[in-house]
Every structure is written in C-alpha cells, then in structure tokens.
C-alpha positions, 0 to 999 in steps of 0.5 A: 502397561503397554496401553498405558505406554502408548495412551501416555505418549499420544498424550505427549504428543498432543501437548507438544503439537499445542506447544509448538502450535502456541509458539509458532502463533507468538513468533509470527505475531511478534515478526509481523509487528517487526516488519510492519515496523521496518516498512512504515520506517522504510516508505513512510506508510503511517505518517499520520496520526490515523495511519496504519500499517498492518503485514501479515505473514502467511503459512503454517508452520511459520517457524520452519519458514523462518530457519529457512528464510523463504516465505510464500506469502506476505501481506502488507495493508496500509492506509489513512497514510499522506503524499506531499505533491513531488513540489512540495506545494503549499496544501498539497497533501493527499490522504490515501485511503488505502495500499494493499500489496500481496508479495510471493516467494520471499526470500531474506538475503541479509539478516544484517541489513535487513534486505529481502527480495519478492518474487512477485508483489501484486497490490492496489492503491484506492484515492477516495473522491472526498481526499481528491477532492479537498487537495484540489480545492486546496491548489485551485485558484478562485476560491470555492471547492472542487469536486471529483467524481467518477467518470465513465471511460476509465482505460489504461494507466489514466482514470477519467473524473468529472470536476464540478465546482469553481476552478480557476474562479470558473464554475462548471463542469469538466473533465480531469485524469488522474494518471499513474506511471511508475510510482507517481499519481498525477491529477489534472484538473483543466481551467485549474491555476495549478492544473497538474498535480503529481504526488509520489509513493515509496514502493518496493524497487521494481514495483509500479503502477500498471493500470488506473479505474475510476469507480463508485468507491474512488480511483483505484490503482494496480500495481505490479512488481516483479523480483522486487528489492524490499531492502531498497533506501528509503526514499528512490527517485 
C-alpha cells in the first residue's frame, strides 16, 4: 500500500511540474506578443508592411519573475522598419535592416502606466548597402544612382563608405560617413546636392549610439544604455 502511495504522488508531481511547465510557456508566449506589441506602439518599429518585431523574455520559470516584476533578461529584434530624414525630405526614407537590443535586470515600476526600467541595454543597428544606396540616389541631384560600399578605416562613432555613381550630375568616386550620435545616424555624401542626411531612431531613454563599422554586410551600429527609462513618450527630441 505504501508503495502504491509513494508511486501515486511522484506520478502527481509529474503531472503538476508538466502543468506548470505548459502554463509558464503560454504566459510567456502571450507576455512576449504583449510587449512586442507596446514597443512597435511606443518607437514605431514595425511601420512597414515587411517590418517585424520579435521580444523574447528570457529564464525559466517565467511566472515567478513575473509576481516579482524583475526580469534578467529581455530580447527586442526588429527590422525592415523606415526612418524619415529628421527634415522630412522628399524620398528620404531609409529601411533599417535590423535593430537588436539585449535589456538586463528589468524591473516594472508601473503596472498602470506601463513603465519599466533596465539596468543595462546593449544592441545594434545593421544599414544594408543597398537601403543607403537607394536613399541617396533619391536625394542626390544630377540624376543617375549612387552607390555605397564599404570603405576600409571605420573608427569611432563615424563609419567611412566609398560612393560611386553621379552625384551632384558628377561621375566618380568618393569618400562618405555615416556618423552615429546620440540617436541619430547622419550620412554625408560630398559633391552631393543634399550632402547631408540625418535620420533619427526612437530608442529607450538613456540609450545611444556608441560606435559605427562599415563591413561586408553594411554599417553596423552599437548602442548602449544604462538605467534605461522603457516607459519614456513615444517620440523624445
């Protein structure tokens, strides 16, 4: 009898540990879509029909982190998104490729007003050549295209390319930027009519670009944050 006993309540157990299991993966499932959902309300990440917007919160068990309010770690991956030029300028949309941003230690500090801060948010933009390309082909005078390609000697906050193409109705190749400060990204193109572009992205208050890489696969684009404010207004200048 007494075997039986103890054969029934590990039997229990299982069934509850599975339970609970299933029910933690469904709360974190359905929280992940919810943040997701607020971040592409609050900084306009998926503004285009092939935007998305994936968060993934990480750690298990999710539902004790959740009665705590106090998170390890939160995953935000967005991309195909559009910036308009900080001007408004006529064809100055850039696609970004992608924005990853890593948030550590998050704590909700209003259930009401749906604010939370991060200890710590480390990410990356990616520009793709062909995004930079198009936009300036857009803003450049002269007609023809302009093409932006990698450029050896990337340091610092500004990312060197090389443009080819007609710019300003000149052919021929030149050196460019693109310079990240703050959270703006601003790319120059000399000989260009309109020889600077500046496009601003929405990130978490106290997060800004740190450093810009021009490589194979487009300009890269760090950014780092610390005490981070996710429950900033939508749009801060």
């Amino acid at each position: 009898m007494r075997r039986r006993w103890v054969k029934v309540l590990a039997v229990t157990v299982v069934v509850l540990a599975a339970l609970f299991t299933v029910a933690d993966r469904v709360a974190v499932h359905y929280a992940d879509k919810e943040v997701a959902q607020l971040a592409a309300e609050k900084y306009g990440y998926r503004n285009s029909t092939d935007g998305h917007l994936d968060v993934s919160i990480d750690g298990f068990p999710f539902l004790t982190q959740a009665f705590s309010q106090d998170f390890d770690h939160v995953e935000l991956d967005a991309g195909k998104f559009t910036v308009d030029t900080t001007g408004n300028a006529q064809g100055g949309y850039l696609p970004v490729e992608r924005l990853r941003i890593d948030l550590r230690h998050v704590r909700v500090t209003s259930l009401t007003a749906r604010n939370a801060e991060a200890d710590l948010a480390t990410g990356e933009v990616t520009l793709s050549y062909d995004a930079l390309s198009g936009v300036v082909s857009r803003l450049a005078g002269g007609g023809g295209s302009v093409r932006i390609s990698q450029a050896p000697g990337s340091a610092g906050q500004a990312a060197k390319v090389t443009v080819s193409g007609v710019a300003g109705g000149r052919q021929g190749d030149s050196g460019g930027t693109v310079l990240a400060q703050g959270n703006e990204i601003s790319l120059t193109v000399p000989g260009a009519e309109r020889p600077v572009a500046t496009w601003r992205i929405q990130l978490p208050e106290n997060t800004g670009f740190t450093e810009a890489r021009s490589t194979a696969d487009g300009v890269r684009i760090a950014l780092v944050g610390h005490l981070v404010n996710l429950g900033a207004s939508r749009f801060t200048r």
